[in-house]
C-alpha positions in Angstrom: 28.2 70.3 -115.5 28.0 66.4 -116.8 27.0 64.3 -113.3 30.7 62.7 -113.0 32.3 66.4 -112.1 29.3 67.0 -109.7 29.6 63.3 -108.0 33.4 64.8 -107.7 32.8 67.9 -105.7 29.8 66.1 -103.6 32.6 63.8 -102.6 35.3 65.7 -102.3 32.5 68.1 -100.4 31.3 65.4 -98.2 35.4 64.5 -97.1 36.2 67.8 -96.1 33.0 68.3 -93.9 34.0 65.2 -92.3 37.5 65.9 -92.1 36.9 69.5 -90.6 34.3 68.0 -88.4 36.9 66.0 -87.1 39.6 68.6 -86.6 37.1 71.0 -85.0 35.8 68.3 -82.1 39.6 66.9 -81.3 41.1 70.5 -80.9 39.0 71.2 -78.4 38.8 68.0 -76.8 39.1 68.1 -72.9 41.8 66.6 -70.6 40.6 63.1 -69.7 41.2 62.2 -66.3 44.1 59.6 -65.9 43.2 55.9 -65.5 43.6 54.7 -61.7 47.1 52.4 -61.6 46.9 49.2 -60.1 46.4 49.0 -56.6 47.3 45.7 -54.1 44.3 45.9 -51.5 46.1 45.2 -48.1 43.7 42.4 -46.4 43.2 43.2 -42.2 41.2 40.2 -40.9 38.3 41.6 -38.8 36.9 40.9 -35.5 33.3 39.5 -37.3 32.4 36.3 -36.6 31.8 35.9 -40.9 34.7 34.1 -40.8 36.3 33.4 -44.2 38.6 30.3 -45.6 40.2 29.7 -48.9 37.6 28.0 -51.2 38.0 25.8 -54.6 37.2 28.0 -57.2 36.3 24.6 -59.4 34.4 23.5 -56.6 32.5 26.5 -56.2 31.7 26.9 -59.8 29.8 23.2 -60.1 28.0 24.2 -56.4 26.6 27.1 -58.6 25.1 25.4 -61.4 23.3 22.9 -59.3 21.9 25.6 -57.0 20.8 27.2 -59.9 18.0 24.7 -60.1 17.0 25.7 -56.5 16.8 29.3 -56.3 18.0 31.0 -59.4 21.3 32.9 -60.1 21.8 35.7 -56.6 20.7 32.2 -54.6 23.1 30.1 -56.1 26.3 32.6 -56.1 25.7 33.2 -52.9 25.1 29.9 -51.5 27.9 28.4 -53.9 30.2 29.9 -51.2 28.5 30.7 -47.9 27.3 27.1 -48.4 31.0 25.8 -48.5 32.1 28.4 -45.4 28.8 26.7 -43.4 30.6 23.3 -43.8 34.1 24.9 -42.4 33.0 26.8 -39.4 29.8 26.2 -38.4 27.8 29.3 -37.4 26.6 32.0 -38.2 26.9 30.3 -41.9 24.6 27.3 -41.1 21.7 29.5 -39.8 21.9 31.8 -42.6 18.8 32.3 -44.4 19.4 31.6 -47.9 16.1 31.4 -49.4 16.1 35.8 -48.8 18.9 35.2 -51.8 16.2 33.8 -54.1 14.3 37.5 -54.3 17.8 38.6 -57.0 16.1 36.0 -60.1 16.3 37.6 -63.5 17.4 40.8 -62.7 15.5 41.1 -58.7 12.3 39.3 -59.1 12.4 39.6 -63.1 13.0 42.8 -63.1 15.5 42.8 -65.7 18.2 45.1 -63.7 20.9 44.3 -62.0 22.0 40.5 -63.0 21.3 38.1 -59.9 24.8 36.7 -59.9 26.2 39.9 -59.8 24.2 40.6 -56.7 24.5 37.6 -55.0 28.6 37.8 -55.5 28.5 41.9 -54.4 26.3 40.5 -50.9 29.2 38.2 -50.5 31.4 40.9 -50.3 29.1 43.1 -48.4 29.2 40.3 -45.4 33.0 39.4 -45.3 34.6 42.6 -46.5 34.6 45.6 -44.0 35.0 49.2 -45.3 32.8 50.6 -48.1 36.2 51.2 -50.1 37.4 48.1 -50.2 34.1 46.6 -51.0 33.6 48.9 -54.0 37.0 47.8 -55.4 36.7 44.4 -55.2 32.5 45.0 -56.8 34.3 47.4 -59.5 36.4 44.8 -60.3 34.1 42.0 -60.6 31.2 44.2 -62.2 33.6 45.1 -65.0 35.0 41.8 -65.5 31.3 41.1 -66.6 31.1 43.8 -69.0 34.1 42.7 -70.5 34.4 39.5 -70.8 32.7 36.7 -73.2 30.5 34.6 -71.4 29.6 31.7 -70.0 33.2 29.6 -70.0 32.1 27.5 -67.9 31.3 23.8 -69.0 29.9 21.2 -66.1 30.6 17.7 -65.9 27.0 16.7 -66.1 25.4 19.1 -68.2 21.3 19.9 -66.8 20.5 20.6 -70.9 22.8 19.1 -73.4 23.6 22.4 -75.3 26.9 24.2 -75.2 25.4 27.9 -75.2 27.6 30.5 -77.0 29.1 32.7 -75.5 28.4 37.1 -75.8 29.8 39.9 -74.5 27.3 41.9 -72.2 28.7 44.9 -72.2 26.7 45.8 -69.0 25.9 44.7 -65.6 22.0 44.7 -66.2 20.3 41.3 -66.5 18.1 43.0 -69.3 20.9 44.0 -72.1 23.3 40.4 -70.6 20.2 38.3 -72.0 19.6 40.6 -75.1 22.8 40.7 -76.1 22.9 36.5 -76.0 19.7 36.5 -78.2 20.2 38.8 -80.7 23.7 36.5 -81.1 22.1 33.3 -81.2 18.9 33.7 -82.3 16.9 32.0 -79.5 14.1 33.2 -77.6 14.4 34.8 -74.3 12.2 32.3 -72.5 13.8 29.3 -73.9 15.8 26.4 -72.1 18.9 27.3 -73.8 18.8 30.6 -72.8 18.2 29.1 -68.8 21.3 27.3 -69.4 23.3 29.8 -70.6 22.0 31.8 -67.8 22.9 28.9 -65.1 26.3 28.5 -66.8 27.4 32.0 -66.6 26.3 31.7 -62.9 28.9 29.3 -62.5 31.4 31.5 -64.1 30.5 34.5 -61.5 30.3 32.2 -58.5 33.8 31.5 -60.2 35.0 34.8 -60.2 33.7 35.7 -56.7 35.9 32.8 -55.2 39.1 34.3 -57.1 38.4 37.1 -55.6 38.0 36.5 -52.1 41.1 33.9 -52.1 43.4 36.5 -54.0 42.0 39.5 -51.3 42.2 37.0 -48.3 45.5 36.0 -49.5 46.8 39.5 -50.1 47.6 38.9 -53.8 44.5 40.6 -55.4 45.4 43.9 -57.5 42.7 46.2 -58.9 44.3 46.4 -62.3 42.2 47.0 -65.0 39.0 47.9 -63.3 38.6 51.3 -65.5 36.8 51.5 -68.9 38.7 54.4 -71.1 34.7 54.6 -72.6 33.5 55.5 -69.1 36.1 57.8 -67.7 36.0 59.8 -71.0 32.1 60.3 -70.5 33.0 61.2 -66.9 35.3 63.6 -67.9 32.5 66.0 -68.6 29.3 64.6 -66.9 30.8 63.2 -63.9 30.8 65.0 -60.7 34.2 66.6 -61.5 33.2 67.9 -64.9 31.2 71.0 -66.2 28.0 69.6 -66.8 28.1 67.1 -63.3 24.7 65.4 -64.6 25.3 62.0 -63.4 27.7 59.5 -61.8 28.8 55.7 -61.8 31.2 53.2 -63.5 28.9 51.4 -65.4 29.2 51.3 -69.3 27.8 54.2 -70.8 27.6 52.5 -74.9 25.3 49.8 -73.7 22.4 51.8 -73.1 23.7 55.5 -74.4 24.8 56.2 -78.2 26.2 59.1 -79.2 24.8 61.3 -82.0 26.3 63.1 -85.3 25.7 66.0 -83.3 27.6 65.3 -80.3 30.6 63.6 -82.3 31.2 67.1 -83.8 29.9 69.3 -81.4 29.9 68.5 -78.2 34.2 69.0 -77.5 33.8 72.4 -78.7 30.6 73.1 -76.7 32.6 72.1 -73.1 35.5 73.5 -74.0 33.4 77.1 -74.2 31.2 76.3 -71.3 31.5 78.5 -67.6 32.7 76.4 -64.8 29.9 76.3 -63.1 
């Protein structure tokens, strides 16, 4: 057999592996729960004395960066706005002790989990929103924004370091892989002062988000459209707490720290499909 025919029948080999592979995973493929339809979240002012006023988003955002300097990105979120409620009412704001924000830096005292601004915007909701489902909306929302979006936007008036960062989708709510993801794009080190700016722009942006949030939820306009990831319920569909295997839980992207194998591209519909409920 001259090495043209055999190249033929590796290729034509190779196809219908792949095309068989793909036929045998997707007719077995299991019913993926439905994505959650939009939702407006019905605002009922409580009796707290965290009282809570319509804020300039702008405003906000430039409060951020300069904070930054001061106490990093959970401290200047969360200041960014409390700061600005402290000048409207008074107490409890004005006593508040900020500086406990400060411990959220580079992913909770450089950690590299969770991103501070992040935490300092889901504490914000945590103090003025009552009811733990109405506070995991409105963090849903907010946390997936971040994985989704390209960031930093924001641009100050008076720039601390005269560089225009680009911008990176995280793809994850964990300072670690938000800061990774930014290098590998641009090239710079992880320490450098253009990573601390893009770091104290995209604080802006989340102390910028946070406001939105709160004016829209106060105002009764905000709708939790678009808070589900098709990527996350499908991995949930099987390893969530309604599935077969029921091996872990959250809403957090599963691609930015999980990748799936040869194996489980081909294999793994079939395998659940055949699995005991347990």
């Amino acid at each position: 057999m001259d090495r043209r025919k055999a190249m033929k029948i590796f290729a034509g080999v190779v196809a219908g592996t792949g095309v068989g592979a793909y036929t045998l995973s997707n007719v077995f493929k299991p019913e993926f729960p439905p994505l959650n339809a939009p939702v407006n979240l019905e605002y009922n002012p409580s009796a707290s004395s965290w009282a809570y006023s319509r804020i300039d988003p702008a405003v906000t955002g430039d409060l951020a960066y300069n904070y930054y300097q001061e106490g990093s990105c959970m401290y200047a979120v969360f200041k960014s706005v409390a700061g600005q409620l402290a000048d409207k009412f008074g107490e409890p704001y004005s006593s508040f002790p900020y500086h406990m924000m400060k411990y959220g830096r580079s992913g909770i005292g450089g950690y590299g989990t969770v991103c501070g601004s992040l935490n300092g915007a889901a504490a914000l909701i945590g103090l003025l929103v009552e009811g733990n489902s109405i506070q995991n909306t409105l963090i849903t929302g907010l946390f997936r924004w971040y994985e989704q979006i390209a960031l930093p936007e924001f641009k100050p008036s008076t720039a601390v370091l005269d560089f225009t960062p680009a911008s990176s989708v995280s793809e994850s709510t964990l300072c670690h892989a938000s800061v990774t993801n930014w290098v590998k794009k641009t090239g710079y080190r992880a320490d450098a002062g253009e990573r601390v700016e893009r770091c104290r722009r995209l604080t802006a942006d989340v102390a910028i988000r946070t406001a939105v949030v709160l004016n829209e939820f106060t105002g009764n306009t905000y709708v939790s459209n678009g808070h589900d990831s098709r990527n996350v319920s499908e991995c949930m569909s099987c390893h969530g707490d309604t599935g077969k295997l029921n091996n872990t839980f959250g809403k957090m992207e599963c691609s930015s720290c999980h990748t799936e194998s040869v194996r489980h591209k081909i294999f793994a519909n079939p395998h659940y499909k055949l699995m005991k409920e347990k």
